[in-house]
C-alpha positions in Angstrom: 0.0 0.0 0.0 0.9 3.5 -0.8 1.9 5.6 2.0 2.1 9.3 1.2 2.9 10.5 4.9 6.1 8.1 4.8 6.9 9.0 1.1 7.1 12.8 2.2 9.1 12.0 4.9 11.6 10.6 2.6 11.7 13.4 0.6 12.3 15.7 3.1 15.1 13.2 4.8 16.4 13.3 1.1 16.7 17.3 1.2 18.1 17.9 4.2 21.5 16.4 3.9 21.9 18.0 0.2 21.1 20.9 1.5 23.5 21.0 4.1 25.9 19.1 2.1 25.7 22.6 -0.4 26.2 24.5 2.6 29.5 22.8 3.2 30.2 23.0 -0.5 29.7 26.7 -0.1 31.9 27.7 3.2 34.9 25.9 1.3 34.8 28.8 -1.2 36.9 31.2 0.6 35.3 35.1 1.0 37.3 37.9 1.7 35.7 37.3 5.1 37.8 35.1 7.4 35.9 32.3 9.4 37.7 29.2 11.3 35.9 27.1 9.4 38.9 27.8 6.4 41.2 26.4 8.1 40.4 24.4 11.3 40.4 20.9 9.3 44.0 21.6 8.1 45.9 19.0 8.8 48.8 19.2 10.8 51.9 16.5 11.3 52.5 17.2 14.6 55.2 14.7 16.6 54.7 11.7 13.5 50.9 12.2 13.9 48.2 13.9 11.6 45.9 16.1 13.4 43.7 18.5 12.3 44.4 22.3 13.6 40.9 22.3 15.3 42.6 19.8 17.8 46.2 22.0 18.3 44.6 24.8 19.1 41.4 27.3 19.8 40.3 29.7 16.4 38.9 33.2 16.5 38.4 35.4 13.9 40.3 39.1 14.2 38.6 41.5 12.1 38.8 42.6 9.3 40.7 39.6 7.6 42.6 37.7 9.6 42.0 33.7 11.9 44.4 33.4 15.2 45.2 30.1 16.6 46.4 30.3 20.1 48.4 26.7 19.7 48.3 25.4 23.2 52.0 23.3 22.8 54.4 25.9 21.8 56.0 22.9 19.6 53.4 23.0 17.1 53.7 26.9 16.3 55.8 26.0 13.4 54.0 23.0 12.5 50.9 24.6 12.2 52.1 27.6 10.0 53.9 25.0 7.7 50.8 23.6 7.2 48.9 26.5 6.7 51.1 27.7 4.2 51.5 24.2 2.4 47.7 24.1 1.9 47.7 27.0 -0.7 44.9 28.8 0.7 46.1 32.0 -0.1 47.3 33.2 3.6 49.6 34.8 4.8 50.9 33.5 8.2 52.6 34.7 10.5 53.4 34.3 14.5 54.3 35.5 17.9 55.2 32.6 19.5 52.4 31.2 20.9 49.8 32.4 18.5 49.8 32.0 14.6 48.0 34.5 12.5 46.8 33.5 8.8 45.2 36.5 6.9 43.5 36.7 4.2 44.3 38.6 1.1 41.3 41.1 -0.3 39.9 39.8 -3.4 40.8 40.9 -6.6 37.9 41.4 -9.1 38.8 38.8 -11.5 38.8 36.6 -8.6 35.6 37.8 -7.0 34.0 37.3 -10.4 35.3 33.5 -10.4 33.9 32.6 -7.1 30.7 34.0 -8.3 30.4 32.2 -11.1 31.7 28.8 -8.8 29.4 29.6 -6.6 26.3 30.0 -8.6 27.8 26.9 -10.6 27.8 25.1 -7.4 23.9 25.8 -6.6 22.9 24.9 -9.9 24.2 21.5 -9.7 22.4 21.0 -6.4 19.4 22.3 -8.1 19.3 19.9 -9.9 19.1 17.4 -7.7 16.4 18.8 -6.5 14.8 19.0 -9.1 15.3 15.1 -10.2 13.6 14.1 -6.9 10.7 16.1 -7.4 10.2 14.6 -10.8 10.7 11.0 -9.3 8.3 12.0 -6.7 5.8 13.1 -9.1 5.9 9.7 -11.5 6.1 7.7 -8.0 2.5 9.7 -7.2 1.4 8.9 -10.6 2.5 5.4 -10.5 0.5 4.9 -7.1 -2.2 6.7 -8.5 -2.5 4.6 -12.0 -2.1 1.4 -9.8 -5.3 2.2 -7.3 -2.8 2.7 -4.5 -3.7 6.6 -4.3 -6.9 8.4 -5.3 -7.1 11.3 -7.8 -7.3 13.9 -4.6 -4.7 11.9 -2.5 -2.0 12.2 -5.0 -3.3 16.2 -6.2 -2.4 17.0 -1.9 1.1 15.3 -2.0 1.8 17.1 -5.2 1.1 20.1 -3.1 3.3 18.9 -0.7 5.6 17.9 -2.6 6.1 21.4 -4.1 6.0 23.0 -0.9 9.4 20.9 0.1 10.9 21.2 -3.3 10.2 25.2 -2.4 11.9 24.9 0.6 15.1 23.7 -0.3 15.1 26.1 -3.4 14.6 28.4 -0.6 17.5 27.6 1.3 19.9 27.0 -1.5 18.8 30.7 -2.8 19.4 32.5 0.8 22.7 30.0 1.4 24.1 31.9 -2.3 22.8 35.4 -1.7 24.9 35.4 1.7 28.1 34.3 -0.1 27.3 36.6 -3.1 27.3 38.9 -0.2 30.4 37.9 1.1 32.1 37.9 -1.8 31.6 41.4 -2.8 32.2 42.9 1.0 
């Protein structure tokens, strides 16, 4: 039997991750806005062992451009800003002894125009994806409906619903891209 209730709920189970997923996809693609998030998953080699700089460390961002790491062992100050400079980024680090500071370079417009176009790229794909399980959604509800499983008003409400999630993740994708559109240009 056709269960719309349980159909929707895989939908929206479907949706979440992707859109969260783009969301990751998105804070990867580096503003002129610093934010831990850039860098915190570096890894570092630190006595033979690979750990990220999230784990070396605590992050906070000092406006306007620039992410400080106050490295709790003093013996992994240079570790860290070998690493941060090996990862091609585009920072420039520096340190005090205890504390490493990567900064970000302002954008150029060229570059700006890239990340735009990445970005909006990016969102298109996801889209997409969207938009392919909404259309598998809407031959499933036919299906059900050609095969007695759903009535003619059943499957014309889950359509509805169907919509209204498809909507929502738009939604999200939209206001996730305007924001780094935003960022991008300030």
């Amino acid at each position: 039997m056709f269960s719309g209730e349980s159909y929707l709920k895989d939908i929206e189970n479907y949706f979440k991750p992707l859109v969260a997923k783009f969301n990751e996809e998105l804070s990867a693609i580096r503003g002129s806005r610093p934010s831990p998030e850039l860098i915190q998953d570096i890894m570092v080699n630190h006595y033979n062992e690979d750990l990220p700089i999230k784990h070396l460390g605590s992050l906070s961002v000092m406006p306007p451009r620039t992410i400080q790491i106050n490295v709790w062992d003093k013996n992994a100050v240079g570790a860290v800003v070998k690493a941060i400079e090996g990862a091609k980024r585009g920072f420039s680090v520096s340190n005090d002894g205890n504390n490493v500071f990567a900064t970000i370079s302002p954008l150029m417009s060229e570059r700006r125009d890239e990340l735009s176009k990445l970005v909006k790229k990016t969102s298109e794909n996801f889209r997409i994806q969207v938009r392919a399980k909404r259309d598998d959604a809407l031959k499933a509800l036919k299906d059900a409906e050609a095969k007695k499983e759903a009535t003619e008003d059943q499957v014309f409400k889950l359509k509805e619903k169907v919509q209204k999630l498809v909507d929502g993740a738009n939604g999200q994708i939209e206001s996730a891209v305007n924001g780094k559109l935003k960022e991008l240009e300030g």
